[in-house]
PQR file with spaces between the fields and no chain letter, atoms N, CA, C, O and H, PARSE charges and radii, in Angstrom:
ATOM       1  N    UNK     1     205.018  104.395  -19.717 -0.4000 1.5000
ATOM       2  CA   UNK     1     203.669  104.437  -19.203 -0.0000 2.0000
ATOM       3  C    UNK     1     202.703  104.007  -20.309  0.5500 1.7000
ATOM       4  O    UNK     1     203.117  104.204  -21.451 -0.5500 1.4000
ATOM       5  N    UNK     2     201.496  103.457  -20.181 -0.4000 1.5000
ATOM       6  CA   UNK     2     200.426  103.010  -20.831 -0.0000 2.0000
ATOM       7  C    UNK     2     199.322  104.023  -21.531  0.5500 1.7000
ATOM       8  O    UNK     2     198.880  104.943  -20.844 -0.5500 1.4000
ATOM       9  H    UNK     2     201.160  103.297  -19.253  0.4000 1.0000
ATOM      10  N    UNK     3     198.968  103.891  -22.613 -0.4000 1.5000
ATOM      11  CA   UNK     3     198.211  105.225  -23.143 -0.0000 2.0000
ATOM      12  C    UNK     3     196.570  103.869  -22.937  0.5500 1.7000
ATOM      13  O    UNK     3     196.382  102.670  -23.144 -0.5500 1.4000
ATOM      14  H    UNK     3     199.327  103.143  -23.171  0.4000 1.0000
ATOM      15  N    UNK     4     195.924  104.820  -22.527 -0.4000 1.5000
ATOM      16  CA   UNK     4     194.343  104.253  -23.079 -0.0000 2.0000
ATOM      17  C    UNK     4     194.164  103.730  -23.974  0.5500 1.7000
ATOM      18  O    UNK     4     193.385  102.812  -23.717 -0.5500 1.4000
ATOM      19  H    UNK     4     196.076  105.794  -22.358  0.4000 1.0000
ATOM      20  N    UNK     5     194.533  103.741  -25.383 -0.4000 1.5000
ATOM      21  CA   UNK     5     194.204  103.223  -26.310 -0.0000 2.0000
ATOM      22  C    UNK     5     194.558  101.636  -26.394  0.5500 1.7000
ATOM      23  O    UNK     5     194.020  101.024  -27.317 -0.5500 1.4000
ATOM      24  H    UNK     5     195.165  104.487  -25.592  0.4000 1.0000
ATOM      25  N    UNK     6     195.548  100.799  -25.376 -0.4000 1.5000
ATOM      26  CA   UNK     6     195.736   99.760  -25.100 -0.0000 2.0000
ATOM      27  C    UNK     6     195.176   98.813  -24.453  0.5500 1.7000
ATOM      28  O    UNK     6     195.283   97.650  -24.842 -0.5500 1.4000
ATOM      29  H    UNK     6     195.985  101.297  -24.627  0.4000 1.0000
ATOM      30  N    UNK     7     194.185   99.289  -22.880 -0.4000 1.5000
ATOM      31  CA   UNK     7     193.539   98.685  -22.368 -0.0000 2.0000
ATOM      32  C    UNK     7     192.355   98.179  -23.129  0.5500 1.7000
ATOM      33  O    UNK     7     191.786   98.662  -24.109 -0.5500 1.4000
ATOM      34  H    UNK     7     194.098  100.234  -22.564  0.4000 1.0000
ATOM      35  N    UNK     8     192.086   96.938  -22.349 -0.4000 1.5000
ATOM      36  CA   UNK     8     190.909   95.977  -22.863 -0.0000 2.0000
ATOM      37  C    UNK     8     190.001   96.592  -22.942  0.5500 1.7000
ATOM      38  O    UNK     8     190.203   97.746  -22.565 -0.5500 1.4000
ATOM      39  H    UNK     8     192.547   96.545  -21.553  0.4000 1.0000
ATOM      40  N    UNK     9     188.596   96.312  -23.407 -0.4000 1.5000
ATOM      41  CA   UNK     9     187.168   96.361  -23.013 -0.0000 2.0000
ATOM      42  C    UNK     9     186.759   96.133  -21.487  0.5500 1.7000
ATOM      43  O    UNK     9     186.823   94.992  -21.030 -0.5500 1.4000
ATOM      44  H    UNK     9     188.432   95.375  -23.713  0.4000 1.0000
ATOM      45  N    UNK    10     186.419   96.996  -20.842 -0.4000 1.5000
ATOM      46  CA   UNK    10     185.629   96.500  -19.300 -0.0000 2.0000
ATOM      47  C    UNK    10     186.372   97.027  -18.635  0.5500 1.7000
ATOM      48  O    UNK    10     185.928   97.196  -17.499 -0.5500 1.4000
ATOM      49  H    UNK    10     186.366   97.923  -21.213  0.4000 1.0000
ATOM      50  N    UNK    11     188.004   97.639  -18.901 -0.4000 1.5000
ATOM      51  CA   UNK    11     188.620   97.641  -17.852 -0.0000 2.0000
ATOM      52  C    UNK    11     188.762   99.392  -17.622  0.5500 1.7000
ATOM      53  O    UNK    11     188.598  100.057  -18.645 -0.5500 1.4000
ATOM      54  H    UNK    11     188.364   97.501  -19.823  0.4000 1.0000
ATOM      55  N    UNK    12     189.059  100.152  -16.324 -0.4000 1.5000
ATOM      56  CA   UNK    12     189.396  101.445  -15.621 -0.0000 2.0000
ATOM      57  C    UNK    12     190.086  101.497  -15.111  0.5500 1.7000
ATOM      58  O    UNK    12     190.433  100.961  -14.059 -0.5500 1.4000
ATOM      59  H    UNK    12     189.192   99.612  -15.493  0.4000 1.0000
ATOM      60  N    UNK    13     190.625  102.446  -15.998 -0.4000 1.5000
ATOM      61  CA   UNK    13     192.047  103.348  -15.530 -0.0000 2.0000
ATOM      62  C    UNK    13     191.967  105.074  -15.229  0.5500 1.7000
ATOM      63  O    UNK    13     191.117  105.915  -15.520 -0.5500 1.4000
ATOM      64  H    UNK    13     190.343  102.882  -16.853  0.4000 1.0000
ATOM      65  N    UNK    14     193.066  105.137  -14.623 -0.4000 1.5000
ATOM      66  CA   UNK    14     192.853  106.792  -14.216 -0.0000 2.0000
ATOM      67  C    UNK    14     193.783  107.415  -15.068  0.5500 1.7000
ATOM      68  O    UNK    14     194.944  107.078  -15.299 -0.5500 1.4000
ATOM      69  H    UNK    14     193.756  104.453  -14.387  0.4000 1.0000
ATOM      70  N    UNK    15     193.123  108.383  -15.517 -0.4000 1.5000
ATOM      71  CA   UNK    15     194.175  109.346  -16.714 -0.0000 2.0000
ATOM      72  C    UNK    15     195.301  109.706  -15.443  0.5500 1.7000
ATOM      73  O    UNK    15     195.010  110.139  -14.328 -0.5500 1.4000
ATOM      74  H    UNK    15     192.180  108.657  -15.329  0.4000 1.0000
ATOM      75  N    UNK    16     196.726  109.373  -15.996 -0.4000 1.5000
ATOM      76  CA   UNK    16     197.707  110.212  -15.629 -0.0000 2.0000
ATOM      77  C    UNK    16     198.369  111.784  -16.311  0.5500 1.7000
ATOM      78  O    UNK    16     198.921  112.614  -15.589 -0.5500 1.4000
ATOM      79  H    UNK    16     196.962  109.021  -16.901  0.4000 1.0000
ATOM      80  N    UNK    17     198.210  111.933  -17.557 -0.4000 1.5000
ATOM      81  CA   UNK    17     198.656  112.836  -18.582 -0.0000 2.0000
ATOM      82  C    UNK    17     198.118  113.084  -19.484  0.5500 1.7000
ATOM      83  O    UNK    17     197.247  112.221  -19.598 -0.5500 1.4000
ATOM      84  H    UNK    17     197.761  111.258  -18.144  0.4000 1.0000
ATOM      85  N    UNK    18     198.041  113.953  -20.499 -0.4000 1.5000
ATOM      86  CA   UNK    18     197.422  114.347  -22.158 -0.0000 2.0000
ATOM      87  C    UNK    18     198.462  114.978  -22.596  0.5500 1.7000
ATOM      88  O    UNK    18     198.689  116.178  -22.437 -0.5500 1.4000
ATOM      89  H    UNK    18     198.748  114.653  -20.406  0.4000 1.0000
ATOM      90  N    UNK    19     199.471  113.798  -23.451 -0.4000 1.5000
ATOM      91  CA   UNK    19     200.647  114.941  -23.907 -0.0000 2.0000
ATOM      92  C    UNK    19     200.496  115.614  -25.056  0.5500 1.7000
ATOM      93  O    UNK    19     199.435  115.416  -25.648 -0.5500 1.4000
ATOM      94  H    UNK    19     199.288  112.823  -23.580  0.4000 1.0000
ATOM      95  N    UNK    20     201.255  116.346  -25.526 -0.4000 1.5000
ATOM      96  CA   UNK    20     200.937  117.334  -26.292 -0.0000 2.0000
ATOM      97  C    UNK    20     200.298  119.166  -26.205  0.5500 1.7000
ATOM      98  O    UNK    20     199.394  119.600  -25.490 -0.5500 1.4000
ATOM      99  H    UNK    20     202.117  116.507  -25.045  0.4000 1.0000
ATOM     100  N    UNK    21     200.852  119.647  -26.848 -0.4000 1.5000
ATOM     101  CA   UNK    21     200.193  121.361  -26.269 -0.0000 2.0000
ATOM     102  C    UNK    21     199.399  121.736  -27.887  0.5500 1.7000
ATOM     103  O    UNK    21     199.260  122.932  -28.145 -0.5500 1.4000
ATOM     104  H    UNK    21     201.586  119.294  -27.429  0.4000 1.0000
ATOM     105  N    UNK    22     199.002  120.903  -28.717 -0.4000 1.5000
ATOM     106  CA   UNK    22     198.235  121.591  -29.947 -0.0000 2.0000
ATOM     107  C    UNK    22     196.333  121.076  -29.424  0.5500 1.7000
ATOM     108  O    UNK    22     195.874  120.342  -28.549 -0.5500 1.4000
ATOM     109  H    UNK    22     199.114  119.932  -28.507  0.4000 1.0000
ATOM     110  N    UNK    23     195.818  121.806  -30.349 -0.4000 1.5000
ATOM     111  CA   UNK    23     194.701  121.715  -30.581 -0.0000 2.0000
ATOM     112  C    UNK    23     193.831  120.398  -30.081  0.5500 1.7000
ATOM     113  O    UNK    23     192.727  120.525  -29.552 -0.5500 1.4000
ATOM     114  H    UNK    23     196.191  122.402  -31.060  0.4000 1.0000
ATOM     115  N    UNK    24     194.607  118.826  -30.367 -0.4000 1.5000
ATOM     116  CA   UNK    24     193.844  118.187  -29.936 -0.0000 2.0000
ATOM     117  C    UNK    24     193.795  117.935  -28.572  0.5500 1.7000
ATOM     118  O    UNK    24     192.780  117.921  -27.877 -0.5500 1.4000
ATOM     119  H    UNK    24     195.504  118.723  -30.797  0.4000 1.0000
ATOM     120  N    UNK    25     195.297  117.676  -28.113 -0.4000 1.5000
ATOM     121  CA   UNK    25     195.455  117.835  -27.189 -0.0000 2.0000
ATOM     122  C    UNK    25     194.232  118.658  -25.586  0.5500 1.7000
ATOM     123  O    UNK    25     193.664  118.198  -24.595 -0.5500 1.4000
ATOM     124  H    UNK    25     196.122  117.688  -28.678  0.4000 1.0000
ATOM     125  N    UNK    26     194.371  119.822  -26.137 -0.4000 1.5000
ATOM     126  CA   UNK    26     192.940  120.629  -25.341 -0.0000 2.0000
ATOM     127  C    UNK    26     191.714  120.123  -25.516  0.5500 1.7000
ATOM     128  O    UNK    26     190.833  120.061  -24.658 -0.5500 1.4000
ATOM     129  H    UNK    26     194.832  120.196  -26.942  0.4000 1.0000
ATOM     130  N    UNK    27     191.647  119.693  -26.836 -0.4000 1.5000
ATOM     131  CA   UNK    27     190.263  119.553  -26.970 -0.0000 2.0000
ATOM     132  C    UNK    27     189.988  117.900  -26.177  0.5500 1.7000
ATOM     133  O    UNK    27     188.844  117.446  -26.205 -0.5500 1.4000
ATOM     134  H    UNK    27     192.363  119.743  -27.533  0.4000 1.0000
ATOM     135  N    UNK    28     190.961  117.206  -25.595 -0.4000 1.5000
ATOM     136  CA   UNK    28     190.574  115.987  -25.245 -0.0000 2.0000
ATOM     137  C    UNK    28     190.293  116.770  -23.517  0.5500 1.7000
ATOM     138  O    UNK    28     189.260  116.764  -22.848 -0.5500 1.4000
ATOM     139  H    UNK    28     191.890  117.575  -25.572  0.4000 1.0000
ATOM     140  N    UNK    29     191.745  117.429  -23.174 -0.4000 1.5000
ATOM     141  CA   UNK    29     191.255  117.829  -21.568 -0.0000 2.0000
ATOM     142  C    UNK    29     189.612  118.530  -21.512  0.5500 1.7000
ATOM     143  O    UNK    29     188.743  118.277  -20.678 -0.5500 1.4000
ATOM     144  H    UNK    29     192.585  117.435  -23.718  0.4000 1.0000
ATOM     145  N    UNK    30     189.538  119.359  -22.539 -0.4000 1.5000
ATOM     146  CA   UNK    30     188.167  119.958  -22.474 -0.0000 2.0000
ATOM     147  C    UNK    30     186.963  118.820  -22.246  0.5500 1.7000
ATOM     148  O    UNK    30     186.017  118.893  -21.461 -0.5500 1.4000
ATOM     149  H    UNK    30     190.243  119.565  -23.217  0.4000 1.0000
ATOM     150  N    UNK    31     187.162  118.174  -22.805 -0.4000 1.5000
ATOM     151  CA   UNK    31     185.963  116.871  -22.996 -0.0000 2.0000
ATOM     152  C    UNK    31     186.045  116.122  -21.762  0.5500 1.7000
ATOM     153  O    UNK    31     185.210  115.232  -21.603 -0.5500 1.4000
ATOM     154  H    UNK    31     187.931  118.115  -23.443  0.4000 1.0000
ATOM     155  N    UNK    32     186.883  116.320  -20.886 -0.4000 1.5000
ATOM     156  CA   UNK    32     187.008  115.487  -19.464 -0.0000 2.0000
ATOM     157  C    UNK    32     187.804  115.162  -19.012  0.5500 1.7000
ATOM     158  O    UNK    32     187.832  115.185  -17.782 -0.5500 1.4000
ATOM     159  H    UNK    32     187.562  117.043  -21.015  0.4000 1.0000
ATOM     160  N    UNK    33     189.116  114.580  -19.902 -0.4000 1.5000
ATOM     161  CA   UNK    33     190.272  113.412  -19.715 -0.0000 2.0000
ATOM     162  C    UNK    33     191.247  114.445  -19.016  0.5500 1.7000
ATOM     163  O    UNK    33     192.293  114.886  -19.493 -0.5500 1.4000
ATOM     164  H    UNK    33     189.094  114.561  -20.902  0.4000 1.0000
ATOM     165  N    UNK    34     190.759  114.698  -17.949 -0.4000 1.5000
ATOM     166  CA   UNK    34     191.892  115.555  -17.326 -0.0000 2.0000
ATOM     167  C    UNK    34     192.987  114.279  -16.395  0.5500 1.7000
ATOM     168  O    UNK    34     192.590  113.114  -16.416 -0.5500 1.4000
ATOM     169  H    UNK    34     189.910  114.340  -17.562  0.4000 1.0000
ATOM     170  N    UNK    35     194.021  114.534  -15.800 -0.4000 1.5000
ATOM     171  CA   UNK    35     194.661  113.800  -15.108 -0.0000 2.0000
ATOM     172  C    UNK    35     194.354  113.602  -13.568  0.5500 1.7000
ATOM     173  O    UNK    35     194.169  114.609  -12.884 -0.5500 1.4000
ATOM     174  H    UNK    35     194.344  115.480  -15.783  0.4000 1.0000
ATOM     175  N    UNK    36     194.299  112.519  -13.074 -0.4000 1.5000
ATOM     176  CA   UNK    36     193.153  111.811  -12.139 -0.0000 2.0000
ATOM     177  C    UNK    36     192.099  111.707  -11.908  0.5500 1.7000
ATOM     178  O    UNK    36     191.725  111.827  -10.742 -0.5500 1.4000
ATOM     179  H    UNK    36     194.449  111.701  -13.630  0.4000 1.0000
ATOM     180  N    UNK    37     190.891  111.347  -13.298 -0.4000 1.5000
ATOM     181  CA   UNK    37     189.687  110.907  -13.523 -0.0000 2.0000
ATOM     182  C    UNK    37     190.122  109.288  -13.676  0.5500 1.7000
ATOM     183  O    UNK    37     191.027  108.559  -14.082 -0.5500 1.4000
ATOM     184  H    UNK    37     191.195  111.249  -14.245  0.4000 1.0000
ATOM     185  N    UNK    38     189.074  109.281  -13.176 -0.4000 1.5000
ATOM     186  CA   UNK    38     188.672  107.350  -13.872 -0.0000 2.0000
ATOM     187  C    UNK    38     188.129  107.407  -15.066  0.5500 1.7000
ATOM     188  O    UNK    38     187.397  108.294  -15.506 -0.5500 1.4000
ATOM     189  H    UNK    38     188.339  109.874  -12.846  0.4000 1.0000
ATOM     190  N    UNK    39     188.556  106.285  -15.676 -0.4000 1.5000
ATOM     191  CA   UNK    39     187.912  105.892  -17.084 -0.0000 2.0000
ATOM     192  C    UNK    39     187.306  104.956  -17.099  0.5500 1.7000
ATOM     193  O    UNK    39     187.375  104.386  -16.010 -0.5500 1.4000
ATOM     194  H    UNK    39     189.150  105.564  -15.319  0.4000 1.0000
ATOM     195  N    UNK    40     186.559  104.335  -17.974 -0.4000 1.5000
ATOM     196  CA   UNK    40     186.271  103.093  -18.242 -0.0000 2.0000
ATOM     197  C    UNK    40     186.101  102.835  -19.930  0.5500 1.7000
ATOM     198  O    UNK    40     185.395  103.454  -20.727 -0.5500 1.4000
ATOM     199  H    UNK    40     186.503  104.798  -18.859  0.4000 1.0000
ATOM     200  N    UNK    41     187.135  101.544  -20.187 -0.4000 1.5000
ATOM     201  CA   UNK    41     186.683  101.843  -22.095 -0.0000 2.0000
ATOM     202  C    UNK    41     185.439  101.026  -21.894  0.5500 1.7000
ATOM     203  O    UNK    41     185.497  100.253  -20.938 -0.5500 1.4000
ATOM     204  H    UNK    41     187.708  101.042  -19.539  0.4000 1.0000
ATOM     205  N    UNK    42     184.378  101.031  -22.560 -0.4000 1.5000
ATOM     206  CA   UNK    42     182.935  100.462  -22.435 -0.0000 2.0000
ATOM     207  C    UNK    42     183.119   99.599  -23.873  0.5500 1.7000
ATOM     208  O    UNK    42     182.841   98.423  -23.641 -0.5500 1.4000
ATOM     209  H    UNK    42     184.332  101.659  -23.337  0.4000 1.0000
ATOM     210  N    UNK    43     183.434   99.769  -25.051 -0.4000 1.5000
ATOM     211  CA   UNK    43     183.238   99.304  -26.244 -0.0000 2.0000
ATOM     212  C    UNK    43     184.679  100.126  -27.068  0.5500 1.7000
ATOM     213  O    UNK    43     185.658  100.824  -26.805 -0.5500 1.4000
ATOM     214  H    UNK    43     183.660  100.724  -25.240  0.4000 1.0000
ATOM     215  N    UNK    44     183.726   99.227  -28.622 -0.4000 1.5000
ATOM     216  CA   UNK    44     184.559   99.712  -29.842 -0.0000 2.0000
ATOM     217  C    UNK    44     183.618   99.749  -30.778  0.5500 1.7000
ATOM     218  O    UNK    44     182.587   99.077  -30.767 -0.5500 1.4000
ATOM     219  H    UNK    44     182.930   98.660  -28.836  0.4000 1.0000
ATOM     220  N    UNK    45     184.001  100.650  -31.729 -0.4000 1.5000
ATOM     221  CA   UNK    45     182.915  100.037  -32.906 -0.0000 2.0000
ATOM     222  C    UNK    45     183.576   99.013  -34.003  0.5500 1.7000
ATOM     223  O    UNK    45     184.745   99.100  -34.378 -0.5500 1.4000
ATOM     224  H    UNK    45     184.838  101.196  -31.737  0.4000 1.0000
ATOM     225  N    UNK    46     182.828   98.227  -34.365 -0.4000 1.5000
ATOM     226  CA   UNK    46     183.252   96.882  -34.909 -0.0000 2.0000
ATOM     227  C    UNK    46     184.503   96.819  -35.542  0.5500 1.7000
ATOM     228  O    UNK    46     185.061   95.721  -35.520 -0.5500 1.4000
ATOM     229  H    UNK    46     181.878   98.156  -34.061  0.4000 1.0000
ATOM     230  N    UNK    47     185.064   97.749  -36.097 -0.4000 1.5000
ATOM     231  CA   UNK    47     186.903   97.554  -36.598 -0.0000 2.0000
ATOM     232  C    UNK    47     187.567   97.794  -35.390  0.5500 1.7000
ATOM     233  O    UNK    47     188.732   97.413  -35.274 -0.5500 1.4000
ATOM     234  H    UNK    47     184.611   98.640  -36.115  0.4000 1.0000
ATOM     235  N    UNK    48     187.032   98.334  -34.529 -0.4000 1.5000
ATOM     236  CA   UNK    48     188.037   98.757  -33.365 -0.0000 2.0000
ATOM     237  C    UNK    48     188.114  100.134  -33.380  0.5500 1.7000
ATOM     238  O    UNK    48     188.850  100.668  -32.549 -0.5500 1.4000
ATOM     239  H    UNK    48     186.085   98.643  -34.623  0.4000 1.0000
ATOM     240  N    UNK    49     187.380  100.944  -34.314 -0.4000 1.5000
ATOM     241  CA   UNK    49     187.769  102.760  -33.753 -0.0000 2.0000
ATOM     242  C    UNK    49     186.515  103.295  -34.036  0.5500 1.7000
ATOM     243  O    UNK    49     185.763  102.784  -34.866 -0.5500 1.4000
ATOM     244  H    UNK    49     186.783  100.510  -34.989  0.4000 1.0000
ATOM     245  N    UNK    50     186.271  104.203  -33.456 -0.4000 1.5000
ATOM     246  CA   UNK    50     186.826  104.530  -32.305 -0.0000 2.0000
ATOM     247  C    UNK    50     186.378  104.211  -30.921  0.5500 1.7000
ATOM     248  O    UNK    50     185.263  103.703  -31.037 -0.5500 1.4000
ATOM     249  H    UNK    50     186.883  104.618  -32.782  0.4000 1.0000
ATOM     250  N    UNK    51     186.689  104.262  -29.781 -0.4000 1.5000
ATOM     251  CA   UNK    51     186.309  103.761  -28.535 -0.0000 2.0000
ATOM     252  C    UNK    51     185.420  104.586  -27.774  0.5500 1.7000
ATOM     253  O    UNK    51     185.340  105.814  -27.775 -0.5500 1.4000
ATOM     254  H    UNK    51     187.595  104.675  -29.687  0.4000 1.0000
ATOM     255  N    UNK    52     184.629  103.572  -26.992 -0.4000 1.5000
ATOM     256  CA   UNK    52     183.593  104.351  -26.142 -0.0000 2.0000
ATOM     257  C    UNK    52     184.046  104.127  -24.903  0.5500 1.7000
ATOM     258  O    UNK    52     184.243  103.047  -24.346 -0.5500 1.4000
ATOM     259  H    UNK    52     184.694  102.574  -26.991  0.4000 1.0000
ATOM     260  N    UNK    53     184.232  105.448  -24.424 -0.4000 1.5000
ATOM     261  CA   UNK    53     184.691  105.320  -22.631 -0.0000 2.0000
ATOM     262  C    UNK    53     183.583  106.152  -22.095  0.5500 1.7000
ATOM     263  O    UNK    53     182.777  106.768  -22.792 -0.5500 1.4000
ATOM     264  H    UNK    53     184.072  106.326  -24.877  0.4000 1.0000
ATOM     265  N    UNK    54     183.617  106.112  -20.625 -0.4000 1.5000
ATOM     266  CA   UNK    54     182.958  106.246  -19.682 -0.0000 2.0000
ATOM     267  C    UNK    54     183.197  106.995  -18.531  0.5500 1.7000
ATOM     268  O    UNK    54     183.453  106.343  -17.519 -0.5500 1.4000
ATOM     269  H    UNK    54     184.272  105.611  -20.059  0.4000 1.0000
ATOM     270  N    UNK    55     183.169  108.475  -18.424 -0.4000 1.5000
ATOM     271  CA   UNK    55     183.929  109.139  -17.621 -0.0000 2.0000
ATOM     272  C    UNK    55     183.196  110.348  -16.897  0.5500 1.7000
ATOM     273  O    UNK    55     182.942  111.234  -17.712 -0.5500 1.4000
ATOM     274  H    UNK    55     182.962  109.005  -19.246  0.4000 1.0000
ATOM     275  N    UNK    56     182.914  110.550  -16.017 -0.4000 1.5000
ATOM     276  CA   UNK    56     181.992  111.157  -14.846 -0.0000 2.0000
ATOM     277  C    UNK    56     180.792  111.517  -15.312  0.5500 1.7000
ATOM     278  O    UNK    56     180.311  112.574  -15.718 -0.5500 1.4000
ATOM     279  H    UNK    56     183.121  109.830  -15.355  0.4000 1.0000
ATOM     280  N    UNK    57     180.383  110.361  -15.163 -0.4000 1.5000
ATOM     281  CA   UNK    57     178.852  110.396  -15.995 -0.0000 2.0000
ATOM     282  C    UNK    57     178.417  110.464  -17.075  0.5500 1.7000
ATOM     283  O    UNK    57     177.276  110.764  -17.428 -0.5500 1.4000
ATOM     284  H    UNK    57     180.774  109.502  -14.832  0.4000 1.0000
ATOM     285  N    UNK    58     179.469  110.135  -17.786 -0.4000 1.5000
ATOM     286  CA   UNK    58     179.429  110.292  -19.653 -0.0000 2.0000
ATOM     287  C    UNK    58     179.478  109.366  -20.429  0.5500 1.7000
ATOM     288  O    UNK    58     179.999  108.414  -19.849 -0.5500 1.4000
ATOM     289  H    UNK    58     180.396  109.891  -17.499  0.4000 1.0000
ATOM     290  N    UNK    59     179.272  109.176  -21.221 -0.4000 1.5000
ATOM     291  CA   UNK    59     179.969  108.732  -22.200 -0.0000 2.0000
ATOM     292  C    UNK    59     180.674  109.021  -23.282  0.5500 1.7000
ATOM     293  O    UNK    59     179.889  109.539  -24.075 -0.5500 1.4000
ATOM     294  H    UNK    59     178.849  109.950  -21.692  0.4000 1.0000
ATOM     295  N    UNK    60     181.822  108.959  -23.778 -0.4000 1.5000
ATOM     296  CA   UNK    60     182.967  109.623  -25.024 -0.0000 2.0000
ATOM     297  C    UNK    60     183.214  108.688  -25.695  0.5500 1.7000
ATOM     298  O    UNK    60     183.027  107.537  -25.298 -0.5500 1.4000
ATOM     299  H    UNK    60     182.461  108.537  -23.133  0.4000 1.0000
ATOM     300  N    UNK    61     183.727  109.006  -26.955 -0.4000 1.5000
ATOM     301  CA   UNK    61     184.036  108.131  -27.946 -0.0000 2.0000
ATOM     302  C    UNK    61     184.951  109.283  -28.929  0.5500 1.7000
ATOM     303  O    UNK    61     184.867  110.432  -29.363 -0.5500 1.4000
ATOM     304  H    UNK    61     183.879  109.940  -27.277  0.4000 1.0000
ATOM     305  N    UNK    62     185.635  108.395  -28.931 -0.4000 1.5000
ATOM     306  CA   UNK    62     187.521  109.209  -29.250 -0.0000 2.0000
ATOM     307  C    UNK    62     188.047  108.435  -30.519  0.5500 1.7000
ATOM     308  O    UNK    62     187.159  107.692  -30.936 -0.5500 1.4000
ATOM     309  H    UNK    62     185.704  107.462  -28.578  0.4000 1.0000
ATOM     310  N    UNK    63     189.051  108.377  -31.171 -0.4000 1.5000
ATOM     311  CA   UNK    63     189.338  107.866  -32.107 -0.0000 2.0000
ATOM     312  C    UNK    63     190.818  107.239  -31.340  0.5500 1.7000
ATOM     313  O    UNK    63     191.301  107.781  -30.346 -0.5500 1.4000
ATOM     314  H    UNK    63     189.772  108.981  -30.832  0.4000 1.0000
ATOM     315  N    UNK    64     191.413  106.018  -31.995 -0.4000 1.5000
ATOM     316  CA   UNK    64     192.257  105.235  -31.057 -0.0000 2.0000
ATOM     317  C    UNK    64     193.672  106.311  -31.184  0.5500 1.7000
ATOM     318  O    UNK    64     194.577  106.428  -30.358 -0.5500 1.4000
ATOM     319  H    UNK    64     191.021  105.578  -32.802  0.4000 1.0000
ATOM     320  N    UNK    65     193.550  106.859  -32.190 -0.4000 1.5000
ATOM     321  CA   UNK    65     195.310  107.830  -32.133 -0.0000 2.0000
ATOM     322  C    UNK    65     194.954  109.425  -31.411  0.5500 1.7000
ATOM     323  O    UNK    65     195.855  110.263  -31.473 -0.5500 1.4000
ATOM     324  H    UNK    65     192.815  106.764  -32.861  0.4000 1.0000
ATOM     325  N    UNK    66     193.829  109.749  -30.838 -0.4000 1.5000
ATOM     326  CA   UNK    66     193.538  110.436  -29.885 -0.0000 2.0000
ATOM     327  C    UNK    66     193.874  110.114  -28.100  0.5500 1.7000
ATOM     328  O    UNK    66     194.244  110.764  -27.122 -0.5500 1.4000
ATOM     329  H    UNK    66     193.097  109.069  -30.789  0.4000 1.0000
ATOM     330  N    UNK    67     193.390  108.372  -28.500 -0.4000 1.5000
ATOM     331  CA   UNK    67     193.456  107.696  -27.211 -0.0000 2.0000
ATOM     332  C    UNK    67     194.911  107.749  -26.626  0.5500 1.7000
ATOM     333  O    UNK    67     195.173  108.104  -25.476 -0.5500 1.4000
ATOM     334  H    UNK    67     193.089  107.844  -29.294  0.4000 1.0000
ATOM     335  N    UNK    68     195.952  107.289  -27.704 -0.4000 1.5000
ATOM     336  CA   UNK    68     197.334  107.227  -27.555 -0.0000 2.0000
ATOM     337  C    UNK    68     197.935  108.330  -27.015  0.5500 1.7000
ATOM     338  O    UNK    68     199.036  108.263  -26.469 -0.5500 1.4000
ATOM     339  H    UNK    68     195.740  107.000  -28.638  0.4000 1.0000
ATOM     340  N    UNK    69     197.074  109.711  -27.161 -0.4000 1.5000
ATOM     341  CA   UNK    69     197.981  110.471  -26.277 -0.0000 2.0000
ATOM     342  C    UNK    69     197.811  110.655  -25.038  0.5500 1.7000
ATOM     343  O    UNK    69     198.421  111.575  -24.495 -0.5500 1.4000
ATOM     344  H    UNK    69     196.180  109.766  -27.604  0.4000 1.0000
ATOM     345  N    UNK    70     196.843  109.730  -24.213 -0.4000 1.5000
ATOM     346  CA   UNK    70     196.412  109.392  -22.880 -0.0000 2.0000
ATOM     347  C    UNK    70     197.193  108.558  -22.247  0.5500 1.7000
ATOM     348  O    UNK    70     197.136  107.344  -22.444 -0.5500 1.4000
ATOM     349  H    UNK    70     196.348  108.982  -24.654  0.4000 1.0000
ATOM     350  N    UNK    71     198.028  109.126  -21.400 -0.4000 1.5000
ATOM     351  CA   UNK    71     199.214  107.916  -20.536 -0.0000 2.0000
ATOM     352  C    UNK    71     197.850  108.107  -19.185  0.5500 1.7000
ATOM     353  O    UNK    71     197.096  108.981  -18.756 -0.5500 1.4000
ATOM     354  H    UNK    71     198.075  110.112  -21.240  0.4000 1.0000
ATOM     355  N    UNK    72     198.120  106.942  -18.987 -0.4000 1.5000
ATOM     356  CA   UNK    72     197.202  106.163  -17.938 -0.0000 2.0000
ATOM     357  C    UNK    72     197.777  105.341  -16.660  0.5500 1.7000
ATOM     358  O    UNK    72     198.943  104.950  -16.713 -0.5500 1.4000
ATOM     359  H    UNK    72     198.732  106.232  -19.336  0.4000 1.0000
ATOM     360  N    UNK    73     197.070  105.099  -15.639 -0.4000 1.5000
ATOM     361  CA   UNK    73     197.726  104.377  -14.652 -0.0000 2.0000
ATOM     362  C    UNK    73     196.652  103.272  -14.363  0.5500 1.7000
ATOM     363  O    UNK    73     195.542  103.787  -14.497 -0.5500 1.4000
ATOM     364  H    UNK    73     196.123  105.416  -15.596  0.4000 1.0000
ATOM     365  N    UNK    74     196.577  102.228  -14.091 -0.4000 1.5000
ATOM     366  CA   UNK    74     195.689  101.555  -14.004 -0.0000 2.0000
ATOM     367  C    UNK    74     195.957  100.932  -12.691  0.5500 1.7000
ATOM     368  O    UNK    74     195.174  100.102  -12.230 -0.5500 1.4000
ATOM     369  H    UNK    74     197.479  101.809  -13.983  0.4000 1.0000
């Protein structure tokens, strides 16, 4: 399966999973990325980390090895 941190710019996907059971893990479901939300990555900042997504009315910005633990379905 595909983690978020792979998709392009512009494009939405729906969280399928947040693996992991430590600390960050929660702290990403807490922030929104629960499994069957839509996403949208909106940007990057100019090296590429971390990413700005777009998720029920928000906006987030995650770091890309946060993103990786987001399996996604697009």
């Amino acid at each position: 399966m595909r983690s978020l941190e792979n998709i392009p710019i512009g494009s939405t996907a729906r969280v399928a999973d947040v693996a992991g059971e430590d600390t960050t893990s929660l702290r990403l479901l807490e922030m929104g990325l629960t499994p069957g939300v839509d996403v949208t990555v909106v940007g990057t900042a100019p090296l590429g980390d971390p990413l700005e997504l777009e998720l029920r009315g928000y906006r987030l910005s995650i770091r890309r090895n946060e993103a990786s633990r987001v399996a996604i379905r697009t």
